[in-house]
C-alpha positions as CSV (number, residue, x, y, z in Angstrom):
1,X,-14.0,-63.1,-85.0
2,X,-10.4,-62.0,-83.4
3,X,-9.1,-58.4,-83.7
4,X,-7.5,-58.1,-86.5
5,X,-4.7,-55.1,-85.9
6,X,-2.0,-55.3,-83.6
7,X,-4.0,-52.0,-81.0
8,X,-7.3,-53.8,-81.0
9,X,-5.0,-57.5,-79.3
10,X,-3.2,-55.0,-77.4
11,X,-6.7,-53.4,-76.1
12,X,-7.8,-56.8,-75.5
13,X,-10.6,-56.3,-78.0
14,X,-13.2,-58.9,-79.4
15,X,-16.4,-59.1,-81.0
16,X,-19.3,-58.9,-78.1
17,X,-22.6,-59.5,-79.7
18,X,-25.0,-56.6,-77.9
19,X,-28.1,-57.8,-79.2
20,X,-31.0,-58.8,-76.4
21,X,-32.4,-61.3,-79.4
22,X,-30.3,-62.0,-83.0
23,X,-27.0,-60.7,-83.6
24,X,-25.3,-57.4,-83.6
25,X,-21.8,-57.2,-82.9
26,X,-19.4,-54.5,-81.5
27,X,-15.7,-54.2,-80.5
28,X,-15.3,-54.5,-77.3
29,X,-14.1,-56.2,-73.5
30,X,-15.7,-58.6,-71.9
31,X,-15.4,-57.1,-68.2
32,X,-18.2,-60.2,-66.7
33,X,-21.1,-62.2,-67.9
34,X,-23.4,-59.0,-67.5
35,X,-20.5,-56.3,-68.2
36,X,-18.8,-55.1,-71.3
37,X,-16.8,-52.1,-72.7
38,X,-17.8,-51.5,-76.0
39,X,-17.1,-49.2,-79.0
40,X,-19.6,-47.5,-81.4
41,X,-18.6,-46.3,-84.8
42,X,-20.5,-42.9,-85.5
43,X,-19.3,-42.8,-88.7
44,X,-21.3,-39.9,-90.4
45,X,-19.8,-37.6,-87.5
46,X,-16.1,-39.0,-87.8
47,X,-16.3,-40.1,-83.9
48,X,-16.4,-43.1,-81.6
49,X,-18.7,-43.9,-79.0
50,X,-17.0,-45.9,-75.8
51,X,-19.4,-47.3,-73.3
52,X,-19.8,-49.6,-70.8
53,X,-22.3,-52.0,-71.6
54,X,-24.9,-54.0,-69.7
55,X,-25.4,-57.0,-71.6
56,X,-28.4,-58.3,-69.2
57,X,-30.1,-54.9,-70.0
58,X,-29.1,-54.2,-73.5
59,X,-28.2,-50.4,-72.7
60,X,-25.5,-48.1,-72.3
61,X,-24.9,-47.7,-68.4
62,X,-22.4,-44.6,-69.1
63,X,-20.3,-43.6,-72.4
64,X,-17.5,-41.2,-73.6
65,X,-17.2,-40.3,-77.6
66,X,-13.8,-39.9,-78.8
67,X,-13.1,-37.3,-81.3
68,X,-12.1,-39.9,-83.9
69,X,-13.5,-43.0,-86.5
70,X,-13.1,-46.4,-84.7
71,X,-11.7,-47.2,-88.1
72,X,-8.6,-45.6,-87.5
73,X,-7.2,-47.6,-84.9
74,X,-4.8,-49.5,-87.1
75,X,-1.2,-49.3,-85.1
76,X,-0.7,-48.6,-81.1
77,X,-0.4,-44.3,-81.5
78,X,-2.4,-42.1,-79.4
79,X,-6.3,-43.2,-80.9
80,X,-5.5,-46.5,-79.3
81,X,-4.0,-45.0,-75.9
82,X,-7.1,-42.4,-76.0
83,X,-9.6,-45.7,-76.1
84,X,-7.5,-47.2,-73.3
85,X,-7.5,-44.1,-71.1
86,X,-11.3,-44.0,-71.8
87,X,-11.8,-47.7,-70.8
88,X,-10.0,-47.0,-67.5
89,X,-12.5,-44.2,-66.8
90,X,-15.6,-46.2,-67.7
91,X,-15.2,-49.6,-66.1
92,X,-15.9,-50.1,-62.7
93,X,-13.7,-49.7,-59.8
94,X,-12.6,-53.5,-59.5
95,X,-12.4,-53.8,-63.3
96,X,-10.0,-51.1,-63.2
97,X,-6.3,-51.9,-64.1
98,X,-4.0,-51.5,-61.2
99,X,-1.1,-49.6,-61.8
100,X,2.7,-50.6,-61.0
């Protein structure tokens, strides 16, 4: 399934299934065959869980939360920037964007 809102194309956000066996799938970037950036919904606490993903190990290797729903990231305002900025921080050094 494509992203559906104009931040998650912008992120470069698609569905990565996470599941060692069946299907469960998260928004996310596919960094590698093995490497992801994924977010997690937590809704009853209103947050968002970013991690980077081992998709060989089906586990977290590191994660932020972000003090807001996933569902809220709608339009490009500063949820979308605050996943981005959290993204740069969890992917590995030569995943990381380079700036101008």
């Amino acid at each position: 399934m494509a992203p559906i809102s104009p931040a998650e194309r912008r992120l470069g956000l698609e569905y990565i299934n996470i599941a060692e066996h069946g299907v469960k799938e998260h928004l996310g970037r596919r960094l590698s065959d093995d490497l992801a950036l994924v977010l997690f919904d937590k809704r009853k606490s209103g947050e968002t869980i970013a991690a980077l993903w081992s998709l060989r190990d089906c586990r977290a290797l590191t994660s932020e939360t972000l003090k807001f729903g996933l569902g809220m990231l709608w339009d490009w305002d500063w949820r979308a920037e605050q996943v981005e900025m959290a993204f740069e921080r969890l992917a590995p050094e030569p995943y990381q964007a380079v700036a101008p």
